[in-house]
Legacy VTK file of the C-alpha trace (Angstrom):
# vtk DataFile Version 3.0
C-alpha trace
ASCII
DATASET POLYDATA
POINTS 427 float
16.038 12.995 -25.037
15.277 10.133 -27.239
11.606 8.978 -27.351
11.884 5.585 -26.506
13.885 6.552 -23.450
11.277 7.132 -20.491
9.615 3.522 -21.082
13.293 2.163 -20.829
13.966 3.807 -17.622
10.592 2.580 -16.446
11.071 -1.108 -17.385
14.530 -0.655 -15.126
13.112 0.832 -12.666
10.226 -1.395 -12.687
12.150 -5.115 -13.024
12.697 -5.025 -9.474
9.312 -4.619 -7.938
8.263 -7.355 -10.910
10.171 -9.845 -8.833
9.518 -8.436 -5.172
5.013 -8.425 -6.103
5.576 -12.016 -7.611
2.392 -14.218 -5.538
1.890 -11.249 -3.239
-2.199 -10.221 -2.910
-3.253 -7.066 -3.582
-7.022 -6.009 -3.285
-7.988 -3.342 -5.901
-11.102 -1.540 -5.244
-12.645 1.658 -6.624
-16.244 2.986 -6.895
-18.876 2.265 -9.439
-18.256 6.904 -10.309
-14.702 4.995 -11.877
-16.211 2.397 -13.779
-18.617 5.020 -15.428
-15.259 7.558 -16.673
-13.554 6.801 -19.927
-10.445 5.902 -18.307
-12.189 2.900 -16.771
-10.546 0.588 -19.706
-7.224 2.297 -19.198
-7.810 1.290 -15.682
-8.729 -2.426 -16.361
-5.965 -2.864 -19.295
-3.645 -1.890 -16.180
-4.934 -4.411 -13.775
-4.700 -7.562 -16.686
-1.075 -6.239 -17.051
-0.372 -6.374 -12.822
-2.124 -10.061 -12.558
-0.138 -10.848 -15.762
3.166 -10.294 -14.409
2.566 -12.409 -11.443
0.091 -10.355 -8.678
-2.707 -12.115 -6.987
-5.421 -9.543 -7.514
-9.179 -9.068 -5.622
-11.249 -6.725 -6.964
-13.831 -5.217 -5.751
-16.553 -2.682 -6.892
-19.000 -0.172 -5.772
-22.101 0.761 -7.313
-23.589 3.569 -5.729
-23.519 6.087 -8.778
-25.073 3.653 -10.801
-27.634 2.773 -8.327
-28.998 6.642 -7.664
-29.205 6.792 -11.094
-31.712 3.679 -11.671
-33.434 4.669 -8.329
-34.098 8.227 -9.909
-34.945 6.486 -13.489
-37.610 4.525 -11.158
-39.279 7.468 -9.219
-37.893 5.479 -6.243
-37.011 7.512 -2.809
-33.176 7.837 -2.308
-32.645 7.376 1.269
-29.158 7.937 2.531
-28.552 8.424 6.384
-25.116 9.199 8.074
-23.529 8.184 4.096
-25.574 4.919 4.578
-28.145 3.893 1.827
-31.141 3.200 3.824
-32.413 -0.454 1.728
-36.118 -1.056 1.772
-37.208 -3.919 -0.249
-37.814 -1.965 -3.331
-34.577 -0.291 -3.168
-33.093 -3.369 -2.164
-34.528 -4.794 -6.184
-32.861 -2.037 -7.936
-29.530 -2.823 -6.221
-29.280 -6.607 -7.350
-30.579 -5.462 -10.608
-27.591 -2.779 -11.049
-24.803 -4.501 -9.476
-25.492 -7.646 -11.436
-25.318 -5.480 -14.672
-22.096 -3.947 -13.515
-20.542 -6.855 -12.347
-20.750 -8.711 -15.567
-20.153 -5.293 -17.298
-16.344 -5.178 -15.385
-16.570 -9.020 -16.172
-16.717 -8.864 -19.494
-13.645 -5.976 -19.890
-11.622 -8.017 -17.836
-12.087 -11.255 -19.894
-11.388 -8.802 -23.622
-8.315 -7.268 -21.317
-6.818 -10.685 -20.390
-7.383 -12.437 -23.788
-6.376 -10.050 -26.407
-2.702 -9.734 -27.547
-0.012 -9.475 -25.858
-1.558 -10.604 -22.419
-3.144 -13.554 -23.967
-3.030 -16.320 -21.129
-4.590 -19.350 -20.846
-3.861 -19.447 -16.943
-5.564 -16.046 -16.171
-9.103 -16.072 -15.135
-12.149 -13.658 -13.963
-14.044 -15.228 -11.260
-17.049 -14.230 -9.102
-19.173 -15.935 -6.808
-21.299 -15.454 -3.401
-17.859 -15.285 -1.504
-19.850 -12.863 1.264
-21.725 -13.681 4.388
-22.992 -10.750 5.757
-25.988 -9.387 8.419
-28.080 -6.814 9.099
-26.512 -2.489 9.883
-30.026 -3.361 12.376
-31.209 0.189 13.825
-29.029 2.899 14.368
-30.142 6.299 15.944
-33.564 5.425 15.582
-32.814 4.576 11.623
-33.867 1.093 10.430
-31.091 0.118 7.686
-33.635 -2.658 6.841
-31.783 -4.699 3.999
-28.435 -2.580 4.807
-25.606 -4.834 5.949
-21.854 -5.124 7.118
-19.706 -8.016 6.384
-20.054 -10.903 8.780
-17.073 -13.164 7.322
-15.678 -14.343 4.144
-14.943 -17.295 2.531
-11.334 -17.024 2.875
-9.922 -20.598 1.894
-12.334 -20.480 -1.335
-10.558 -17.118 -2.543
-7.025 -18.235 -1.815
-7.581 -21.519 -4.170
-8.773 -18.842 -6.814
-5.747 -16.779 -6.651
-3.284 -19.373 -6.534
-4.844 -20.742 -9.705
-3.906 -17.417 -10.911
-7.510 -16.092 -11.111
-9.008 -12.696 -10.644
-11.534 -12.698 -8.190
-14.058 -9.774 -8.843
-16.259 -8.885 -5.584
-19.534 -6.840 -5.233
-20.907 -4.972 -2.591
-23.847 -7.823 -1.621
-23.646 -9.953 0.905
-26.006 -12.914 1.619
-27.098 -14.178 5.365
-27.244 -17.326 6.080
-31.252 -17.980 6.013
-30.840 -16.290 2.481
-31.017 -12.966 2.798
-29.722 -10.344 0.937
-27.509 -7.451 2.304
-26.681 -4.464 0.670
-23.266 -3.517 1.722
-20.689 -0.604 1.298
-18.130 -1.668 -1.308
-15.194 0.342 1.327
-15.937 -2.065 4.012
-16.061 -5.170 1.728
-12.573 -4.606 0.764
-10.916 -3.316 4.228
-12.226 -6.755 5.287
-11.113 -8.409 2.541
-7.602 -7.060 2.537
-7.555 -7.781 6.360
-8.710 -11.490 6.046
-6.490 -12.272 3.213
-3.527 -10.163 4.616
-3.227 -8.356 1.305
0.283 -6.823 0.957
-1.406 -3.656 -0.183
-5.444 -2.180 -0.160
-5.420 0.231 -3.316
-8.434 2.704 -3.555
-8.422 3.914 -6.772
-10.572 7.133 -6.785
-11.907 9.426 -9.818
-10.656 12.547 -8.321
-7.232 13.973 -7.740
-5.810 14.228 -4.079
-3.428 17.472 -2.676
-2.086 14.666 0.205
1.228 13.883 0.582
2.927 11.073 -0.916
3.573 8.901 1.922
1.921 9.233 5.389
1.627 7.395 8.569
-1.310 5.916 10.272
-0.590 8.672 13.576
-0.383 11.347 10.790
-4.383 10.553 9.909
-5.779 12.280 12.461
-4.388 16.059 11.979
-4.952 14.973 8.638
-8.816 14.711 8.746
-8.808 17.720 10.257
-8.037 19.597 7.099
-9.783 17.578 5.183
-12.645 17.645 5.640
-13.679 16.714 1.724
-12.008 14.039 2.072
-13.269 12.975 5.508
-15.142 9.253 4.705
-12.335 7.805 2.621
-9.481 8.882 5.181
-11.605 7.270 8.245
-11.861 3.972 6.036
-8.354 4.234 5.480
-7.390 4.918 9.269
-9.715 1.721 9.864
-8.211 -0.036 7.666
-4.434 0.208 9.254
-5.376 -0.321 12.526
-6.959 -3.706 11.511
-3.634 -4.801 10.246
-3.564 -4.533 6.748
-0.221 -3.295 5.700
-0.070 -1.127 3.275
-2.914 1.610 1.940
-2.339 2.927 -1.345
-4.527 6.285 -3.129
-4.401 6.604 -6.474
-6.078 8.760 -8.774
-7.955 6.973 -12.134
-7.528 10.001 -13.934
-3.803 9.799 -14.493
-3.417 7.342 -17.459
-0.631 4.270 -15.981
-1.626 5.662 -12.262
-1.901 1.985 -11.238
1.186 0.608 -12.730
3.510 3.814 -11.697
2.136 4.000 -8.337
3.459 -0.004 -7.938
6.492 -0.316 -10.409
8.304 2.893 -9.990
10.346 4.409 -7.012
8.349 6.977 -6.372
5.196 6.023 -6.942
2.403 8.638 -8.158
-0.662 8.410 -5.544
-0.302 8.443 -1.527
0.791 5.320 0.590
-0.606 4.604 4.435
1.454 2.834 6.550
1.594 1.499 10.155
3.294 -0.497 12.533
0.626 -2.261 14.597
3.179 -4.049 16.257
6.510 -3.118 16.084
6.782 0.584 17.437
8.874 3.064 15.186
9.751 6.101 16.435
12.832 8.448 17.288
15.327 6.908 19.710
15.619 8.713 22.877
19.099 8.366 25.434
17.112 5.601 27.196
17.516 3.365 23.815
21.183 3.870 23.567
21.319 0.384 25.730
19.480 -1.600 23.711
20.787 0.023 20.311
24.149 -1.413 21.588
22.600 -4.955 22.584
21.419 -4.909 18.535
24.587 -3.542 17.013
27.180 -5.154 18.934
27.466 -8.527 17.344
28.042 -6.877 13.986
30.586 -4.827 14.672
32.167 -7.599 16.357
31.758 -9.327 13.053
33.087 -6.447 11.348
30.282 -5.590 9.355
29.502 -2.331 11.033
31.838 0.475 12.556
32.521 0.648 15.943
31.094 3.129 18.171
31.336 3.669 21.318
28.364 4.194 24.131
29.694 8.200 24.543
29.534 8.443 20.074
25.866 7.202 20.424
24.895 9.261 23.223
26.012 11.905 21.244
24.484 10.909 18.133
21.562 9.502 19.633
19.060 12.261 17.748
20.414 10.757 14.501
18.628 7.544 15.051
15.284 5.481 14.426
14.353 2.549 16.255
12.152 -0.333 15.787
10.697 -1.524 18.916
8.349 -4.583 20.315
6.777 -5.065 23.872
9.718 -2.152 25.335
13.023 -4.046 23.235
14.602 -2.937 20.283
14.418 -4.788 17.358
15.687 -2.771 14.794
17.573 1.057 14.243
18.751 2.866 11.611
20.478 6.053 11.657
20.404 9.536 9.268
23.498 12.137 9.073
23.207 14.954 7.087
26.066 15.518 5.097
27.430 18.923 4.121
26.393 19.702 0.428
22.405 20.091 2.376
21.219 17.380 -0.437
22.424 14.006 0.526
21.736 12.111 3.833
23.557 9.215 5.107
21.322 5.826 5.855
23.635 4.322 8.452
23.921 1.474 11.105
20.674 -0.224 9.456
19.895 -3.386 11.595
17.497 -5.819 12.504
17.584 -8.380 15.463
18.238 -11.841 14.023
14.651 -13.215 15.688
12.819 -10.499 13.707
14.696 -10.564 9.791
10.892 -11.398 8.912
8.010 -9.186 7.600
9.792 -6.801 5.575
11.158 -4.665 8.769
14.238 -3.648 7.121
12.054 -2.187 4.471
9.740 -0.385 6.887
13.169 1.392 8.615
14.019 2.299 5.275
11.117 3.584 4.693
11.083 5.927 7.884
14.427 7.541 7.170
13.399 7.986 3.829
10.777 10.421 5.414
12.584 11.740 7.976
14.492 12.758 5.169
12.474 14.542 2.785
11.055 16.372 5.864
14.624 17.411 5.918
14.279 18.280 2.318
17.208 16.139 1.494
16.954 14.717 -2.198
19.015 11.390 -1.971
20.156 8.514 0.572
23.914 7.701 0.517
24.843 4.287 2.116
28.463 2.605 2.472
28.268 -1.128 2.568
30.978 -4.213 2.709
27.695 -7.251 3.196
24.446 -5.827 2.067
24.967 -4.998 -1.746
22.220 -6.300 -3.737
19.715 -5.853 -1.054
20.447 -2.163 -1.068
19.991 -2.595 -5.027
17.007 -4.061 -5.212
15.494 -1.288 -3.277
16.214 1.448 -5.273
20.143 2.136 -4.519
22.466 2.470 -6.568
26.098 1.981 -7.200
28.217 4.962 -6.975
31.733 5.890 -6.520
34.085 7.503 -4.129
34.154 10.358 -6.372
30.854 10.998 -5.785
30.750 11.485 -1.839
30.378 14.834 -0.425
33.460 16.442 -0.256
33.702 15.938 3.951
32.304 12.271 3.701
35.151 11.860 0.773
37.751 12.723 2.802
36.626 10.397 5.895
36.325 7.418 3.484
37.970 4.591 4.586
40.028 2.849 1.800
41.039 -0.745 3.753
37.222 -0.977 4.364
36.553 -0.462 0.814
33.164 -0.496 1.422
30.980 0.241 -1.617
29.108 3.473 -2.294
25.110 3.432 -3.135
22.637 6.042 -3.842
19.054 6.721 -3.830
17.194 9.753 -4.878
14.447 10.239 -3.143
LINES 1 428
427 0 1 2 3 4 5 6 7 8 9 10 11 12 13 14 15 16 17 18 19 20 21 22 23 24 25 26 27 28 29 30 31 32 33 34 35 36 37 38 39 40 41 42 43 44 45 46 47 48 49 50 51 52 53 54 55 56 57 58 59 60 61 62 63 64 65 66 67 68 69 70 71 72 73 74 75 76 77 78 79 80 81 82 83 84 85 86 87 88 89 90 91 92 93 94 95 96 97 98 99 100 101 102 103 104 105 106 107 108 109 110 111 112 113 114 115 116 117 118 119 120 121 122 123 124 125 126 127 128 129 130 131 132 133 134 135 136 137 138 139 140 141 142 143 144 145 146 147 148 149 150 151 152 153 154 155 156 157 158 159 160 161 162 163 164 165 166 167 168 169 170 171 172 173 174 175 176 177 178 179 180 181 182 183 184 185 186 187 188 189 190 191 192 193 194 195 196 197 198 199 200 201 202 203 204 205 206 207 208 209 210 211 212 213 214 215 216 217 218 219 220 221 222 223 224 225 226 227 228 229 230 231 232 233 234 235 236 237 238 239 240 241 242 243 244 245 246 247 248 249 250 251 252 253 254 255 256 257 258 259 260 261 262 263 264 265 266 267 268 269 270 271 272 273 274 275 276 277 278 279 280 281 282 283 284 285 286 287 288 289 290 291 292 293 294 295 296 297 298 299 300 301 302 303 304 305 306 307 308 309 310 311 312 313 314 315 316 317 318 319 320 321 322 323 324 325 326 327 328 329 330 331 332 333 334 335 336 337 338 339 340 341 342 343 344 345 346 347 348 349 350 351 352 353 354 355 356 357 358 359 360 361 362 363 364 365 366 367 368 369 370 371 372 373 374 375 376 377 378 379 380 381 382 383 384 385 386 387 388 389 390 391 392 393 394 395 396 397 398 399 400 401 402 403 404 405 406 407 408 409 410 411 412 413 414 415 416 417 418 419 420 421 422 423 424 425 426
């Protein structure tokens, strides 16, 4: 294999998601254990390259290595109840002191990473700023947090003007009250609540430590999850938090992998674990009771053509086949998966979404559950036969195939007046 070949199969498989992240928000946030590892510039060189090709990016920082360090250096008490820093006011001095150092540290790599060949940009910016109101953790079990707080709000219309000016906006964990006091606050919670405000596309912990988890699971999956866990306890419970206050997308990525960022976003597969959930569309696995409203969905399209007949009796028989989206008791959306006979490839079939709902990326998110209904199947590729939806197919990862290469039974079942086209996707 030629040497030049991998970063050519990258850039393909990358030019897609180039276009799809163009203007969307991501918040970036990792711990102040990253920022002291080598790979931290490897890191930062990544996230100049994702807000160079078009990604509103929020950082955000923590600071609590750095800060137990200093507090140690000073013969200070470290006080740390229920993984909460207990902040009197001399701990509360070292704090400003270190997270002002670090945050014009991570400043000041940014500014080298955006303004040094080839990234150079005029339009690209770091910005930071008291963006936080926050207020007192109070007493808890008898513990006074003292200057310990949690994020009261955020000033949400000041950040958007930043990133739409194609800025960086770099936040610390402090917060500030509004009869000036300062609140020391945990960096996790600063960015779940930024992500949620903002409605960030994607919340991406990068951590300094590698992770056995899955590559993709689901916010009901958390639970049995933590269970096993246990090591990993904190950051799955922010993480669980996180979903259920509607921000879509949770990525974990480990800093130690050099590109983690960059693969993780730009390649099919990604490299780190993604969270998902559906707050409010239900997916799940259709039952007999669906087959109604599956037909309701489907029924105008075949009418049009654009999908195979079937009749109620073929989807009460197939009915285990399918996935359905579902809102307030109506479906919304299906898909359906047949497992073909070579055991390898599964067919992505009957994909629809209700007219009212083509918003929100819900054709993605069905895609997305058969995709892991089929690796729990350990199948190793998606095959899909299409007359309308071509290119979006394509620019998800699909791609053109031929006749030839159906499964021998599929092959033989292939209608030729249809001439629908043949797409694949390994998975």
């Amino acid at each position: 294999m030629p040497d030049h070949y991998l970063p050519i199969e990258f850039f393909r498989e990358a030019a897609p998601y180039i276009q799809l992240y163009q203007d969307k928000t991501f918040v970036v946030t990792f711990s102040g254990k990253v920022v002291d590892e080598a790979y931290f510039d490897c890191i930062i060189n990544d996230i100049s390259v994702l807000s160079a090709l078009g990604a509103r990016v929020v950082l955000v920082h923590g600071a609590r290595l750095q800060i137990n360090q200093q507090l140690k250096h000073d013969n200070i008490p470290n006080n740390i109840h229920c993984d909460l820093r207990i902040t009197d006011d001399e701990t509360l001095a070292v704090v400003k002191q270190v997270i002002g150092a670090l945050r014009i540290e991570i400043e000041n790599k940014l500014s080298h990473a955006l303004n040094r060949p080839p990234l150079i940009n005029d339009r690209l910016g770091v910005l930071s700023g008291n963006f936080i109101t926050a207020k007192p953790v109070g007493v808890f079990e008898g513990v006074d947090y003292q200057h310990t707080g949690k994020v009261r709000k955020i000033n949400t219309d000041l950040i958007q003007s930043l990133l739409e000016q194609s800025n960086l906006v770099l936040l610390s964990s402090l917060g500030f009250s509004p009869t000036g006091e300062t609140y020391n606050l945990r960096y996790e919670e600063v960015a779940i609540f930024v992500a949620q405000q903002l409605q960030a596309d994607k919340l991406i912990f990068i951590k300094g430590h590698r992770s056995d988890l899955p590559r993709e699971i689901y916010l009901s999956e958390i639970e049995s999850i933590v269970q096993q866990k246990q090591k990993q306890l904190p950051l799955l419970r922010d993480i669980q938090y996180a979903l259920t206050q509607g921000v879509k997308r949770v990525h974990l990525i480990d800093a130690q992998h050099n590109g983690s960022l960059l693969l993780e976003l730009y390649t099919r597969d990604g490299i780190g674990t993604m969270f998902t959930a559906s707050l409010y569309d239900d997916i799940r696995n259709a039952t007999i009771e669906d087959v109604s409203g599956i037909i309701e969905l489907i029924t105008p399209l075949e009418e049009q053509g654009v999908l195979i007949r079937r009749s109620r009796e073929q989807l009460e028989l197939e009915i285990n086949n399918f996935i359905i989206m579902q809102r307030d008791g109506k479906v919304i959306g299906c898909v359906a998966l047949y497992g073909m006979n070579d055991n390898l490839t599964g067919e992505l079939a009957c994909l629809v979404i209700h007219p009212d709902y083509r918003t929100g990326q819900r054709g993605d998110s069905l895609i997305e559950a058969v995709t892991h209904t089929a690796q729990q199947q350990q199948l190793k590729r998606l095959l899909v036969l299409t007359t309308q939806s071509i290119d979006w197919f394509k620019e998800r990862g699909f791609q053109l195939g031929k006749v030839e290469d159906l499964p021998e039974k599929k092959k033989a079942l292939y209608n030729f007046q249809r001439k629908a086209k043949v797409l694949f996707k390994t998975i």
